[in-house]
C-alpha positions as CSV (number, residue, x, y, z in Angstrom):
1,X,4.3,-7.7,18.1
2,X,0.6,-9.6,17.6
3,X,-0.3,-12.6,18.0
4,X,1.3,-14.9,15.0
5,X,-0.2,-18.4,13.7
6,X,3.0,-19.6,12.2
7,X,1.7,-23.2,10.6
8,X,-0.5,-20.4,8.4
9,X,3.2,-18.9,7.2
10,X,3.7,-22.4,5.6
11,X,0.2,-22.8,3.6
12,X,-0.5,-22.3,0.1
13,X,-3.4,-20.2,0.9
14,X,-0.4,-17.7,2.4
15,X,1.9,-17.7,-0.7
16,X,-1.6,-17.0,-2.9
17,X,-2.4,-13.7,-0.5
18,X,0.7,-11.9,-0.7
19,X,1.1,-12.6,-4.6
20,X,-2.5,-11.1,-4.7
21,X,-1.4,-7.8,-2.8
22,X,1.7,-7.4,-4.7
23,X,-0.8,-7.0,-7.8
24,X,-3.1,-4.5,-5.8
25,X,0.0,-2.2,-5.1
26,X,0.1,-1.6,-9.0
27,X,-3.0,0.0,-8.6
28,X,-2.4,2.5,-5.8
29,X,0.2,4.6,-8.1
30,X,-1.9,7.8,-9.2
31,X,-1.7,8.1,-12.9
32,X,-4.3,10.2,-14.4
33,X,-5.1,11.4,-17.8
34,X,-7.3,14.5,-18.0
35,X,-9.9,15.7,-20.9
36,X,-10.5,19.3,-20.6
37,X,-10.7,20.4,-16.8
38,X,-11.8,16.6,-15.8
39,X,-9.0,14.2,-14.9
40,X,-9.9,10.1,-14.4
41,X,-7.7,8.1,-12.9
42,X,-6.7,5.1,-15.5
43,X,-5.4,3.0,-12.5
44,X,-8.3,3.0,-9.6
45,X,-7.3,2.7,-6.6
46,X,-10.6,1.2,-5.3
47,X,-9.6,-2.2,-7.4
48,X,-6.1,-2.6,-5.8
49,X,-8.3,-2.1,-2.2
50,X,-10.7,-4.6,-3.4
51,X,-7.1,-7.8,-4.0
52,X,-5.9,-6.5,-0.5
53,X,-9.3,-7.2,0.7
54,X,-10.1,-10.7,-1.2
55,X,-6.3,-11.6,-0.5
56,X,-6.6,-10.8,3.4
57,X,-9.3,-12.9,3.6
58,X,-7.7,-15.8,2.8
59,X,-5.2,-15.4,5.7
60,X,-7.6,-13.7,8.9
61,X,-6.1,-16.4,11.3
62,X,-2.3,-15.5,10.5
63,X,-1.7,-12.7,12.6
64,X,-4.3,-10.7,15.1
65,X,-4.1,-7.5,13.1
66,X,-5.3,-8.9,9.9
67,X,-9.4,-8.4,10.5
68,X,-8.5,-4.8,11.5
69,X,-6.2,-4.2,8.5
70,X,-9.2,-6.1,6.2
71,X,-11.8,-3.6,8.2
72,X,-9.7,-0.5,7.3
73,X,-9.3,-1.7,3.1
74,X,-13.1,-1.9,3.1
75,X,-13.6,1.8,4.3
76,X,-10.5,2.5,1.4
77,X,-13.1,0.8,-1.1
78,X,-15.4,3.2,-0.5
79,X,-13.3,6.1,-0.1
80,X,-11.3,5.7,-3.3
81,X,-14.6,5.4,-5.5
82,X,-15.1,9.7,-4.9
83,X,-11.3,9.9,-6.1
84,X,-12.1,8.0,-9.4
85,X,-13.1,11.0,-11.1
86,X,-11.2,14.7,-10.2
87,X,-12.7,17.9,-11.5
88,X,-10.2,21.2,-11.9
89,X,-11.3,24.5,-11.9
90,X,-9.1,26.5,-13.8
91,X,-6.9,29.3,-12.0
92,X,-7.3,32.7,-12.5
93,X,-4.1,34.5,-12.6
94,X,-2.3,33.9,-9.5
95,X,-5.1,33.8,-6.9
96,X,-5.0,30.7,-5.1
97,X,-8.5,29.1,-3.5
98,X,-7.3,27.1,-0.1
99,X,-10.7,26.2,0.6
100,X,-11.7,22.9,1.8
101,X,-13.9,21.0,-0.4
102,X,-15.5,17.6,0.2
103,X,-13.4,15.7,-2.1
104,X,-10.0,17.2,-0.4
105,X,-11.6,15.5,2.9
106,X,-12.2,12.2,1.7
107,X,-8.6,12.2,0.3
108,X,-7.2,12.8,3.6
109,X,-9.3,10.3,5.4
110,X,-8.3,7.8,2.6
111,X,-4.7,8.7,3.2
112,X,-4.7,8.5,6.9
113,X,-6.1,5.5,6.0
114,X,-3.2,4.1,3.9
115,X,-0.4,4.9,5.7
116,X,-2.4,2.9,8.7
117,X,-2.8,-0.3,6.3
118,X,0.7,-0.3,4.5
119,X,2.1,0.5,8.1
120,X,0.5,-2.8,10.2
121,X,0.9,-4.6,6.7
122,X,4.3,-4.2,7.0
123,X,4.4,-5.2,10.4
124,X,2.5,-8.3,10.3
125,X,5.0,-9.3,7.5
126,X,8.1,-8.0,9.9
127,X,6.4,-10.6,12.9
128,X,6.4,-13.3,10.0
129,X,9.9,-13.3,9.2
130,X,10.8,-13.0,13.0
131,X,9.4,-16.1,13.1
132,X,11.0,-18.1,10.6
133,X,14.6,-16.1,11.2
134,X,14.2,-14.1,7.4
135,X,16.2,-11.0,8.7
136,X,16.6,-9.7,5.2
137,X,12.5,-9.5,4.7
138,X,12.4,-8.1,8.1
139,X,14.7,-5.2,7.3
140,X,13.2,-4.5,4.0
141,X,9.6,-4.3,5.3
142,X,10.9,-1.9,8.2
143,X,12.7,0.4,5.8
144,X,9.9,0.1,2.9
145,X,7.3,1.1,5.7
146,X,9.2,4.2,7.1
147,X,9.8,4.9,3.6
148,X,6.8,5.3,2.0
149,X,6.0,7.4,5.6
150,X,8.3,9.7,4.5
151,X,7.4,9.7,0.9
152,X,3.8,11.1,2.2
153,X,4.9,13.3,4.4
154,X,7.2,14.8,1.4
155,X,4.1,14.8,-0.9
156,X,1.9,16.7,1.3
157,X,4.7,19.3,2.6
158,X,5.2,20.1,-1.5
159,X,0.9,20.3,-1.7
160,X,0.9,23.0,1.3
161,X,4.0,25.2,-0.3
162,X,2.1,25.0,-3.5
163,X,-1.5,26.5,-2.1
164,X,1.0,29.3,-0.8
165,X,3.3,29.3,-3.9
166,X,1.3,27.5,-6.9
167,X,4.4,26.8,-8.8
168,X,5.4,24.4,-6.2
169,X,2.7,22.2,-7.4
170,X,5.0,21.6,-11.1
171,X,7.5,19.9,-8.2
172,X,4.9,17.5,-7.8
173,X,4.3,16.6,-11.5
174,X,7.6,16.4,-12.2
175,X,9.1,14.8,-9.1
176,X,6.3,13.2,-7.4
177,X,4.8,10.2,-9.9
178,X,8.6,8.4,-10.5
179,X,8.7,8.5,-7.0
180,X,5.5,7.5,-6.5
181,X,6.5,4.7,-8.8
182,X,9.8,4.0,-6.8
183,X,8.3,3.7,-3.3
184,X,5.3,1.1,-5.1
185,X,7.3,-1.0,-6.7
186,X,10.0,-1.3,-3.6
187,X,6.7,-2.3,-1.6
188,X,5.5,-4.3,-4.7
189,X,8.5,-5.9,-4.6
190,X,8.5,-6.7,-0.8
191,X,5.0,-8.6,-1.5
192,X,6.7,-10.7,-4.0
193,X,9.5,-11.1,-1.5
194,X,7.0,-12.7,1.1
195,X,5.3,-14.5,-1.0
196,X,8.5,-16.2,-1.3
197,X,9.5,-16.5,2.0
198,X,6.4,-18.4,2.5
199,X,7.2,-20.6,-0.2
200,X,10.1,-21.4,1.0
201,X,9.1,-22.1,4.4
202,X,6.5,-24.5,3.4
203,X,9.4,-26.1,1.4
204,X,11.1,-26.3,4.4
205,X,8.4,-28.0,6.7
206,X,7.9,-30.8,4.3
207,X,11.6,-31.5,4.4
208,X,11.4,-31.1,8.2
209,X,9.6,-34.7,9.3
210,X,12.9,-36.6,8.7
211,X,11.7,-38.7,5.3
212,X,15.2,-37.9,4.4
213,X,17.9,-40.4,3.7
214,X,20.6,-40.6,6.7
């Protein structure tokens, strides 16, 4: 657990962030269209990076992993700009080319990446509703994060089979996008779930003083 600022949990400037990252999760679902052997991705990851970024820096002071999650969304910015636009060779017959390009780094890196931001995200939002006794947001942030772990580790066990067996790749077509879309909008949904939680523990802290009648 890192350090926490919990008056930070109650500010409006808390409620605006998450609400801002549940929007940048829309963008990290890969949906591409492709023209001949070029495929563009219609949903760039690099602008969902860019709200995580803007929105984390309107909350540094709430928890002591923030700056190094903000750090790590930067480097994503960068990274997901090479990913904007894929080119395919086409396959000839069934020989299959399991060289490593430059492109197939950078996609790991930015991956790696990921899983390190949604991971501590995650956390950061388990510490917050440890703190204001939310034990529902706390288990849904712990089994969204282990979640979306094992929805990569899936994904990239299906992209090894297929560079051995190419028709494992249709399992990813097929299968992975609507889960893809599952695991986002679960974590979407978590976002939207803090937001609330902070809403209603600002609500909460006004009530708190005692203005109340007796």
């Amino acid at each position: 657990m890192g350090l926490l600022n919990r008056e930070i949990i109650h500010s409006q400037g808390c409620i605006r962030a998450f609400e801002r990252i549940f929007w940048a999760f829309l963008f990290f679902v890969d949906f591409r269209i492709g023209i001949n052997n070029v495929n563009v991705d219609i949903l760039p990851d690099f602008i969902g990076w860019i709200l995580m970024a803007t929105a984390l820096g309107w909350i540094l002071q709430l928890h002591s992993d923030i700056k190094g999650i903000r750090t790590l969304t930067f480097c994503l910015i960068f990274l997901s700009i090479f990913e904007l636009i894929e080119m395919r060779k086409q396959p000839t017959g069934f020989s299959v080319n399991i060289s490593i390009t430059p492109l197939a780094v950078i996609g790991m890196i930015a991956g790696i990446l990921a899983i390190i931001v949604i991971w501590k995200l995650c956390g950061v939002i388990i510490d917050m509703a440890t703190a204001v006794d939310n034990l529902l947001i706390k288990q849904r942030a712990d089994f969204r994060r282990k979640l979306y772990i094992g929805f990569i580790i899936a994904i990239c066990a299906v992209l090894g089979l297929s560079l051995i067996f190419p028709p494992f790749i249709i399992i990813t077509v097929i299968v992975g996008l609507p889960l893809a879309i599952v695991v986002f909008c679960l974590l979407m949904g978590l976002m939207k779930g803090t937001a609330k939680m902070c809403q209603q523990s600002k609500s909460e802290v006004i009530v708190e003083p005692g203005t109340e009648a007796e």
